[in-house]
KEKE-3310 file (N, C-alpha, C; in steps of 0.2 Angstrom, whole numbers, plus 5000, padded with zeros to 4 digits):
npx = (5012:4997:4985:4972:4957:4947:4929:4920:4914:4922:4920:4921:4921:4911:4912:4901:4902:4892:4878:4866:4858:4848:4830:4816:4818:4823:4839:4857:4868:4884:4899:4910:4919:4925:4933:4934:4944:4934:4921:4915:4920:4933:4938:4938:4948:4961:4962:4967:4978:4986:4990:4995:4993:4992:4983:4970:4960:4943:4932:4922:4924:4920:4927:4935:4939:4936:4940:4952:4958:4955:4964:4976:4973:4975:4987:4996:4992:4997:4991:4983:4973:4959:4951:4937:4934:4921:4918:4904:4898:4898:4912:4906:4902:4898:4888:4893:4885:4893:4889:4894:4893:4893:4901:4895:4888:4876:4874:4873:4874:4880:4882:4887:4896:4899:4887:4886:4893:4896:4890:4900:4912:4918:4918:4929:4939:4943:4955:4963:4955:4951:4966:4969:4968:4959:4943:4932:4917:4905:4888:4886:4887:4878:4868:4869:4883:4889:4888:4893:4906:4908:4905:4912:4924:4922:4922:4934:4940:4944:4945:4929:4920:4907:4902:4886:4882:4877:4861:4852:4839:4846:4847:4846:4853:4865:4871:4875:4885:4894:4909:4912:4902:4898:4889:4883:4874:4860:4860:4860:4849:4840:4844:4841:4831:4832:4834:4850:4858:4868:4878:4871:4860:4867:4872:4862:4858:4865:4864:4852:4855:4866:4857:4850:4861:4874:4892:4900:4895:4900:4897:4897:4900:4902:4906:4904:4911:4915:4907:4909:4904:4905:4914:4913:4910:4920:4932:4929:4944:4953:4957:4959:4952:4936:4934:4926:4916:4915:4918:4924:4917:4921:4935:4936:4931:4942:4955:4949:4953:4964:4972:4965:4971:4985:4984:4981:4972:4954:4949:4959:4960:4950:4951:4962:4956:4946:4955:4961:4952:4947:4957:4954:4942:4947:4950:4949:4940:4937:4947:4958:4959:4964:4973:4993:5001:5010:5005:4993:4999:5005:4996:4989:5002)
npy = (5072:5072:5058:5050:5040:5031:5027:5017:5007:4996:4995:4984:4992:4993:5000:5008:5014:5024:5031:5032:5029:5012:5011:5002:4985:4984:4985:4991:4998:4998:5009:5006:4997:4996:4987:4993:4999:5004:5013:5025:5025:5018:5024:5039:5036:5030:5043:5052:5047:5047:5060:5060:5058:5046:5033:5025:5010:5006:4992:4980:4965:4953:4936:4933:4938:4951:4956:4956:4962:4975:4973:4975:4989:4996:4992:4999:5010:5013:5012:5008:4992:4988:4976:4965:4950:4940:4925:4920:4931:4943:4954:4971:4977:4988:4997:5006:5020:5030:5043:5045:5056:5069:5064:5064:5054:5038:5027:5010:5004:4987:4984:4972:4962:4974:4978:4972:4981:4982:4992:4987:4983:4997:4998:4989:4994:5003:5011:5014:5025:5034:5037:5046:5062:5065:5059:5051:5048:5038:5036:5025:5011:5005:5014:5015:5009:5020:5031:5027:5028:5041:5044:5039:5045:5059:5059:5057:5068:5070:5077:5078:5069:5070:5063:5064:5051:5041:5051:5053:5052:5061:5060:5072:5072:5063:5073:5084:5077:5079:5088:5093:5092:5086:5088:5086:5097:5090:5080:5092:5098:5087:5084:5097:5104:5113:5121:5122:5132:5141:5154:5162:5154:5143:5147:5149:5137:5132:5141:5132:5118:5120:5126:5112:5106:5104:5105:5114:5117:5111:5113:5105:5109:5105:5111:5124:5124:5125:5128:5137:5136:5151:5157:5158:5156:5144:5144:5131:5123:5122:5108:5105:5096:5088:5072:5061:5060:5052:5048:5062:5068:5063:5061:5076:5077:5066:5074:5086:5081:5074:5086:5094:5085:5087:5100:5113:5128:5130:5135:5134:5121:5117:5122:5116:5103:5108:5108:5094:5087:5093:5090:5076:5075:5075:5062:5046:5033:5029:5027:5025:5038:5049:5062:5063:5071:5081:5083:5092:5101:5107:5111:5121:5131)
npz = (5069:5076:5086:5079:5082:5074:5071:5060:5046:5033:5015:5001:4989:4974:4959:4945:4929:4919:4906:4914:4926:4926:4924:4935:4932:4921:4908:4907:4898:4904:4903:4910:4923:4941:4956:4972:4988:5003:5013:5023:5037:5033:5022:5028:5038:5028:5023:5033:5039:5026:5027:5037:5051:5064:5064:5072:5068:5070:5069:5062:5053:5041:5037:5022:5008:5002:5017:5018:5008:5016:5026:5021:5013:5022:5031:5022:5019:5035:5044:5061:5063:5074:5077:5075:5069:5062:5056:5053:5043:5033:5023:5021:5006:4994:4981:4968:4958:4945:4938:4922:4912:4924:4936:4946:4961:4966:4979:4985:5000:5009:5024:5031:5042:5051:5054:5064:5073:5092:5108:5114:5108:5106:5122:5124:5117:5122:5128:5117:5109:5120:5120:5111:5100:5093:5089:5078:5070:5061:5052:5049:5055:5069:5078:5091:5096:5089:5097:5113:5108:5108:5119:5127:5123:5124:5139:5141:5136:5125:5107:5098:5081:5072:5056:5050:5042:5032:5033:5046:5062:5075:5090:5104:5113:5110:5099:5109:5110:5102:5097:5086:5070:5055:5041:5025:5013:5011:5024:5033:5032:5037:5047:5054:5046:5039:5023:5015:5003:5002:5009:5018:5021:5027:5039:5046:5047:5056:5067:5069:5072:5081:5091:5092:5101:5097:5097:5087:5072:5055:5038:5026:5007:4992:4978:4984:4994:5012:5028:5042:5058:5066:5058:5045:5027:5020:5004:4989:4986:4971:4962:4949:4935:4937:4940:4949:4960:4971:4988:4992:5003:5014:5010:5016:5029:5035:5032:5041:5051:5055:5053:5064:5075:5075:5082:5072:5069:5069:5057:5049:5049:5042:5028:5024:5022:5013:5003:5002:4999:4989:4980:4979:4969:4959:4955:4951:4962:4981:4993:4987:4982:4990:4994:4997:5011:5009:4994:4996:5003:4994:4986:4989:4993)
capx = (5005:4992:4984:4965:4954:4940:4925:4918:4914:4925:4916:4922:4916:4913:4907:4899:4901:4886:4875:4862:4854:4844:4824:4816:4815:4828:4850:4859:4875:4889:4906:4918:4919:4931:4932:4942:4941:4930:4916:4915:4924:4940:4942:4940:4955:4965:4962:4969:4983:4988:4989:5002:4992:4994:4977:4967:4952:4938:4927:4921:4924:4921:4934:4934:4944:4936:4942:4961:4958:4956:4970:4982:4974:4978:4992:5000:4989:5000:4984:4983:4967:4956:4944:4934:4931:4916:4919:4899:4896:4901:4914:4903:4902:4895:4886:4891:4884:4896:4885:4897:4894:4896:4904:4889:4888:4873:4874:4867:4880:4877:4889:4889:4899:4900:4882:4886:4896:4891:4894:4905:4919:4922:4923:4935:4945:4944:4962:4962:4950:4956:4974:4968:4968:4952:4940:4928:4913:4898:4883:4885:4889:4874:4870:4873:4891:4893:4887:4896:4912:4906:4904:4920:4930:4920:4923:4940:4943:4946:4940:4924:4919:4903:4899:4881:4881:4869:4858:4849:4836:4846:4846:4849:4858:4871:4873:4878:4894:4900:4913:4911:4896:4900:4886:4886:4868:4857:4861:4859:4840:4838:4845:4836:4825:4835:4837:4857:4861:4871:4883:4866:4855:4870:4870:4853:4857:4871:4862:4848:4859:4868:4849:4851:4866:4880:4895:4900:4895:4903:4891:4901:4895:4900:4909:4905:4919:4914:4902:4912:4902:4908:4918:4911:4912:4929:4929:4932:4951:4950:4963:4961:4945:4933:4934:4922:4915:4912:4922:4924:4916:4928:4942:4937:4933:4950:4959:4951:4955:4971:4973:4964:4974:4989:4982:4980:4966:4950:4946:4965:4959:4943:4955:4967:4951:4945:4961:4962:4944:4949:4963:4952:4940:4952:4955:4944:4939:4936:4952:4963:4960:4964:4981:4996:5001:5016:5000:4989:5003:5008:4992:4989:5006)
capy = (5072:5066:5051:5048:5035:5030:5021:5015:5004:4996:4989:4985:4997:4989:5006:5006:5020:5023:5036:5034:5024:5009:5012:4993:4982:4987:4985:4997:4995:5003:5011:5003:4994:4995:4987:4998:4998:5010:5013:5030:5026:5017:5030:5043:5033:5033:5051:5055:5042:5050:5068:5062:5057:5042:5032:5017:5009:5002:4989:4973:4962:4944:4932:4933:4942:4957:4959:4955:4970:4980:4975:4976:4994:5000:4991:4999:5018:5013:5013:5002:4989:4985:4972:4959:4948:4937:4919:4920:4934:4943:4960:4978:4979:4994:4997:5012:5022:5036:5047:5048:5065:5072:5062:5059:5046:5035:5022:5007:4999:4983:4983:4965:4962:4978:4981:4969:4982:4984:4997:4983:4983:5001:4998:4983:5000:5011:5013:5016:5028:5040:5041:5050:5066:5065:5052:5052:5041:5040:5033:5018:5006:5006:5022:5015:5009:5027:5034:5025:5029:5047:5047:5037:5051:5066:5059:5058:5076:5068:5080:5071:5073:5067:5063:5061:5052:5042:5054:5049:5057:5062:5063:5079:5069:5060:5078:5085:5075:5079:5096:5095:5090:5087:5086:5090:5100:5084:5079:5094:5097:5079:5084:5103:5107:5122:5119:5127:5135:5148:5156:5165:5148:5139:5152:5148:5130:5132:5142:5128:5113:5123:5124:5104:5104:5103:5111:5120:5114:5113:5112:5104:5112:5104:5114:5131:5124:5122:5133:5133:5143:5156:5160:5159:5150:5145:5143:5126:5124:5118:5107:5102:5093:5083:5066:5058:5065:5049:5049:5071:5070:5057:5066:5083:5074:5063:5079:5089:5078:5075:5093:5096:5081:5091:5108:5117:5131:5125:5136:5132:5114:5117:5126:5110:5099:5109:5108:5086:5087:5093:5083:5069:5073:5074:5055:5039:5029:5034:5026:5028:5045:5053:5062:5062:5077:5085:5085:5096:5109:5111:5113:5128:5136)
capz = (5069:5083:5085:5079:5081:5069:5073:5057:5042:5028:5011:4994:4982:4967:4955:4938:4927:4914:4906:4917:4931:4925:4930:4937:4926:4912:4909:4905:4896:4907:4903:4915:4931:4945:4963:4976:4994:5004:5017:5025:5040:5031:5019:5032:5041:5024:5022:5041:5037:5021:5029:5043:5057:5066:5065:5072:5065:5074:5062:5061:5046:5040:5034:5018:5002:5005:5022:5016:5004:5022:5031:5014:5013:5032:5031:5017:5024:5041:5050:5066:5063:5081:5071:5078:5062:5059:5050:5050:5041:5028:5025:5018:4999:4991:4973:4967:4950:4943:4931:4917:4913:4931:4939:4954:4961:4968:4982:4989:5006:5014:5028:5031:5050:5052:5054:5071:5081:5097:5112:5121:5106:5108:5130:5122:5113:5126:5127:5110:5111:5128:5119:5106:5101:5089:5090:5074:5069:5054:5056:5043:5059:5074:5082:5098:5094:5090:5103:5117:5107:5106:5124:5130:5120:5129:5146:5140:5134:5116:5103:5094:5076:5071:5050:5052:5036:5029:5035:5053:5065:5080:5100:5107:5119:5105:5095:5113:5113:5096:5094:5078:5066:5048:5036:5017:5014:5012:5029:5036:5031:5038:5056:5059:5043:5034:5017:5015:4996:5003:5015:5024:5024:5031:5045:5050:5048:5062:5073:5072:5074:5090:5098:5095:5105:5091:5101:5081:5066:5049:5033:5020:5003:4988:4974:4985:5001:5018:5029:5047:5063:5068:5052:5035:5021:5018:4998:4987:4981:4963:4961:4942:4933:4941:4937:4950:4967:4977:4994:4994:5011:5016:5011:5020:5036:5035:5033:5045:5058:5054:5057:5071:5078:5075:5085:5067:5072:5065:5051:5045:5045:5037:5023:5022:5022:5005:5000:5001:4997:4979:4976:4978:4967:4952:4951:4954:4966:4986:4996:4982:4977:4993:4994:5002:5014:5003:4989:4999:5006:4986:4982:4996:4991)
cpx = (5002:4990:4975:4961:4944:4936:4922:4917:4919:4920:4920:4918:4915:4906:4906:4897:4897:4881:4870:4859:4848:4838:4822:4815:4819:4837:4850:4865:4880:4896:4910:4915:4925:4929:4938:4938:4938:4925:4917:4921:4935:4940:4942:4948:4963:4967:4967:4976:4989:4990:4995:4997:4993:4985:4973:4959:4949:4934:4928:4922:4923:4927:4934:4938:4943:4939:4949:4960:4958:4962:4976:4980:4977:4984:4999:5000:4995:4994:4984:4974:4966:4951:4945:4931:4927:4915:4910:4895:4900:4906:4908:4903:4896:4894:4886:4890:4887:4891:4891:4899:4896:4900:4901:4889:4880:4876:4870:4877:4876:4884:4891:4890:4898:4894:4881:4892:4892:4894:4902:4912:4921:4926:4929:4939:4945:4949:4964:4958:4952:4964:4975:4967:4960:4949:4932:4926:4910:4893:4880:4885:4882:4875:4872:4878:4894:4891:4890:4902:4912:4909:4911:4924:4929:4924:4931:4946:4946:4941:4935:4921:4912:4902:4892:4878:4880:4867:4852:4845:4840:4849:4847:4854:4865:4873:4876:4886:4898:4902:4910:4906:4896:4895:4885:4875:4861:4855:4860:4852:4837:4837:4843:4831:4827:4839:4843:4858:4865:4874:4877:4862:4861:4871:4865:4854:4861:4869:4855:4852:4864:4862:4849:4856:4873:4887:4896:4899:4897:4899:4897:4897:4893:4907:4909:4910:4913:4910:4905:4908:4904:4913:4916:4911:4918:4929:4935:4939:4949:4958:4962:4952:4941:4931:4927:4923:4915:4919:4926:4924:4920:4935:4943:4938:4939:4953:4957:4953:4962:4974:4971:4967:4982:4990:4984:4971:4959:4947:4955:4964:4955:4946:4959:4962:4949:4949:4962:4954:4945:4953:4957:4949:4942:4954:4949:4943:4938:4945:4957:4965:4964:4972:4985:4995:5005:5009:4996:4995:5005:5003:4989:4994:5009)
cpy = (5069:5060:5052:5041:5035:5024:5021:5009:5002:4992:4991:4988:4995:4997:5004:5012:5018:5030:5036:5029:5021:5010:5004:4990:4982:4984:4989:4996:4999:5003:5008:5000:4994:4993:4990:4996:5004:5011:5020:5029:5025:5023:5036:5042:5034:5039:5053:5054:5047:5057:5069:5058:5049:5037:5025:5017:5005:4998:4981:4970:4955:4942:4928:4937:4948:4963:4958:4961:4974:4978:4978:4984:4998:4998:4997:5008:5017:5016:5008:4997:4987:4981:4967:4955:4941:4933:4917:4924:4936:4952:4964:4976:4986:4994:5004:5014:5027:5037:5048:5054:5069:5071:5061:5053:5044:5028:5018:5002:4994:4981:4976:4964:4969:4981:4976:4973:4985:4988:4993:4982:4991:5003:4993:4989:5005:5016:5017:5025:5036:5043:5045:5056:5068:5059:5055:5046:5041:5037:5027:5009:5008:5009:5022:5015:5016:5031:5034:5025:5034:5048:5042:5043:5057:5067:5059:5063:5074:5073:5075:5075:5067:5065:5061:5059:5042:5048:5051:5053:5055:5063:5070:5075:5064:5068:5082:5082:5077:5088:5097:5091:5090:5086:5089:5092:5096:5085:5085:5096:5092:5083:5092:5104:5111:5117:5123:5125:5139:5149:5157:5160:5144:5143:5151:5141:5130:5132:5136:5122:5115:5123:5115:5104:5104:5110:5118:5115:5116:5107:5112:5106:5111:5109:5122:5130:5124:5128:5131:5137:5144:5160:5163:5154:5149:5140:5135:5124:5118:5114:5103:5100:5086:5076:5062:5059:5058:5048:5055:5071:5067:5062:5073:5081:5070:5069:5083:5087:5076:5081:5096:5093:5085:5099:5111:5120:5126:5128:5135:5127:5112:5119:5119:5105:5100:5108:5096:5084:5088:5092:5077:5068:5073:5065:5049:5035:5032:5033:5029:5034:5051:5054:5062:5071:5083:5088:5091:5103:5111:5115:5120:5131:5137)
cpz = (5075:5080:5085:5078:5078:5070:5066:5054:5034:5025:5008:4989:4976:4963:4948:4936:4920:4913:4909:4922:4923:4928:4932:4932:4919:4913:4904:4903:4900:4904:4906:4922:4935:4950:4967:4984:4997:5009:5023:5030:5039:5027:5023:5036:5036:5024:5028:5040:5033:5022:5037:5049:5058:5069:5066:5071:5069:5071:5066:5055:5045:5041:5027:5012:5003:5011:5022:5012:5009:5025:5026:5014:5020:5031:5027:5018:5031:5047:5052:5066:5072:5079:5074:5070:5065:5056:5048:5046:5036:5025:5019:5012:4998:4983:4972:4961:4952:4938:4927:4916:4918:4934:4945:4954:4964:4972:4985:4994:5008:5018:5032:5039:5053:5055:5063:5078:5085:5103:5114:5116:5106:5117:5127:5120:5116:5127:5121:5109:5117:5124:5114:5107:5098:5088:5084:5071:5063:5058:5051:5048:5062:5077:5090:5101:5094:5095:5111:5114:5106:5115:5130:5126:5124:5136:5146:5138:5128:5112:5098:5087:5074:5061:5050:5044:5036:5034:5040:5058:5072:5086:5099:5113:5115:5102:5102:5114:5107:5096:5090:5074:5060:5041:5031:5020:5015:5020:5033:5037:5034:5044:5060:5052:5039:5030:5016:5008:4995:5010:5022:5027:5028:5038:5051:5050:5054:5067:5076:5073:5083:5094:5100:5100:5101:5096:5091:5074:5058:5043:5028:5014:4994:4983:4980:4991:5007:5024:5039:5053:5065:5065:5047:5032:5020:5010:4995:4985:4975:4964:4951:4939:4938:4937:4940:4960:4973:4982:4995:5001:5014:5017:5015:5028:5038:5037:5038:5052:5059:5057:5063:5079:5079:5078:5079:5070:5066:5058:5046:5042:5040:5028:5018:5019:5013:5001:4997:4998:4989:4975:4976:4974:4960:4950:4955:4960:4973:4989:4993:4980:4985:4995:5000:5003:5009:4997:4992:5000:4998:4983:4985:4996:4998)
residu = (UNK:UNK:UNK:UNK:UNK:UNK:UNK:UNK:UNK:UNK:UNK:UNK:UNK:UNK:UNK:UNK:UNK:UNK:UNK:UNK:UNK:UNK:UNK:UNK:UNK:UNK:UNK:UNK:UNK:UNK:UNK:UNK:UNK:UNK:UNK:UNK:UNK:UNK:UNK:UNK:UNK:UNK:UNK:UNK:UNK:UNK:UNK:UNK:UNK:UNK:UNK:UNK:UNK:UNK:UNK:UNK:UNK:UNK:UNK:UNK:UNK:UNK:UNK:UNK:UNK:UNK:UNK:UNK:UNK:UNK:UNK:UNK:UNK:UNK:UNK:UNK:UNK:UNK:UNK:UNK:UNK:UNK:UNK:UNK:UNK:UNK:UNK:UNK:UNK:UNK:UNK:UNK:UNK:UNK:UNK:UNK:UNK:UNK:UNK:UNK:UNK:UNK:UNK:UNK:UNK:UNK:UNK:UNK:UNK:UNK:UNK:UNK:UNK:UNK:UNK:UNK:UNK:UNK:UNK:UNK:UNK:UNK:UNK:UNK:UNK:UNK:UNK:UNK:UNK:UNK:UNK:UNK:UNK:UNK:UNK:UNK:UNK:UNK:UNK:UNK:UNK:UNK:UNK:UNK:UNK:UNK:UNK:UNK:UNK:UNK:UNK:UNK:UNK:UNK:UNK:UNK:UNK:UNK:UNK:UNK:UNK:UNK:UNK:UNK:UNK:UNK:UNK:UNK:UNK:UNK:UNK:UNK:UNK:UNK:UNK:UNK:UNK:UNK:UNK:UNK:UNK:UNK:UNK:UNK:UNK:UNK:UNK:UNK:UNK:UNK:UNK:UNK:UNK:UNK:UNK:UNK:UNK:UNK:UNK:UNK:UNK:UNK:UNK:UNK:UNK:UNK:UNK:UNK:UNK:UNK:UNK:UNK:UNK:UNK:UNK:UNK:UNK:UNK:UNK:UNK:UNK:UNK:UNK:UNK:UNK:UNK:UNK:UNK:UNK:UNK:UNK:UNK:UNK:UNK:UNK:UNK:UNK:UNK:UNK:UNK:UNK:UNK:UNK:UNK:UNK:UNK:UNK:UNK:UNK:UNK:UNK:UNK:UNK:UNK:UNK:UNK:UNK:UNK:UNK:UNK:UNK:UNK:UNK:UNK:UNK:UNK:UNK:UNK:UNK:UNK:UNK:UNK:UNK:UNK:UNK:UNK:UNK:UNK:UNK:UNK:UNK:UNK:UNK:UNK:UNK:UNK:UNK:UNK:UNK:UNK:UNK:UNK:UNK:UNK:UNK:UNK:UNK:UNK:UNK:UNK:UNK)
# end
């Protein structure tokens, strides 16, 4: 497999499953609690990890328990850390609700160190960065950060993938460096204005995202699979009952970068993507859930 390098965030997830969100003012008795490790960009890295590629992480972290939870997960994923840690601050945590019922999720992140990276530690991973075949960010770390590791991979002929997640207004000069653009339907209403419910609304969301500048965008969709332009929809793989959704978008972008890293075409990837994407949401947690390689290629036949 190639080699990708992931600019992100690690927190500790700590989830709380319960029939409903508390409104202000009230407690609410929950079901269960679990902490796992997690933050868009580590479990991205897992995901990639887990699927064969060969993958380095770019983060900050404290010095603290929860940042031993990250290197013991990387370590054990065989992902290369590049972490500048922070004995004055403090690693990511994340509050998450599971809706019982559904299995949605609701979040609040505070990324702790991580919300201190700055252009000058990705020049500091340039190396990192150039030798890559895929060079993939979010936007949970500072947009600047990602943007100069957006645009060190350009100049470097590294393919770039953007998850524009949380959801953020912008440039046209940042969405010009990314290949690929990956947001679930939320996120894409954010970044041009078209509500996507459907094969034909995601159509028109593409082509207004390509006027931004998006060299191809892929509108992740949820239960209905992945909306890639120039293709189609490429539909969900079920792989069993849904347990609990949180870290899906994680595991499809893990996955497709992984593949992409291995010259697999792009609507192949997009296929595998659904495919690690619906194994993951058969079982709990984000990092934890995302499977290995061998699981995907069984589950795709």
């Amino acid at each position: 497999m190639g080699k990708i390098a992931v600019l992100g965030v690690f927190v500790a997830d700590l989830a709380f499953r319960a029939d409903r969100l508390p409104v202000m003012g009230e407690t609410v008795l929950g079901q269960s609690f679990a902490m796992n490790p997690g933050g868009k960009g580590s479990n991205q890295a897992v995901a990639a990890a887990r699927m064969g590629a060969d993958v380095a992480m770019i983060t900050r972290l404290g010095d603290d328990d929860f940042a031993q939870m990250a290197f013991g997960l990387w370590d054990d994923a065989g992902i290369t850390p590049h972490v500048t840690q922070d004995p004055d601050s403090y690693t990511g945590a994340a509050h998450i609700f599971i809706d019982a019922a559904s299995g949605d999720n609701a979040i609040i992140i505070a990324p702790g160190a991580a919300a201190e990276i700055t252009p000058s530690d990705l020049v500091a991973n340039r190396r990192v960065i150039e030798n890559a075949q895929v060079f993939m960010t979010q936007l949970e770390q500072p947009m600047d950060a990602a943007m100069r590791g957006l645009q060190i991979a350009r100049d470097a002929g590294v393919i770039t993938i953007l998850n524009p997640a949380p959801a953020a207004e912008l440039s046209a000069e940042m969405l010009a460096l990314c290949d690929y653009v990956t947001p679930n339907e939320t996120e894409t209403h954010s970044l041009c204005g078209v509500e996507v419910n459907d094969a034909v609304s995601a159509q028109k969301a593409c082509e207004a995202l390509k006027r931004l500048g998006v060299a191809r965008p892929i509108i992740t969709m949820g239960s209905q699979g992945a909306y890639l332009d120039g293709f189609g929809l490429v539909p969900a793989v079920s792989a069993g009952e849904v347990v609990e959704t949180t870290g899906a978008g994680d595991a499809f972008n893990g996955g497709f970068a992984a593949c992409l890293a291995d010259g697999i075409p792009p609507e192949d990837a997009v296929r595998m993507a659904c495919a690690v994407a619906g194994l993951s949401v058969t079982r709990a947690g984000a990092a934890p859930s995302m499977p290995m390689r061998d699981e995907v290629l069984a589950l795709l036949g």
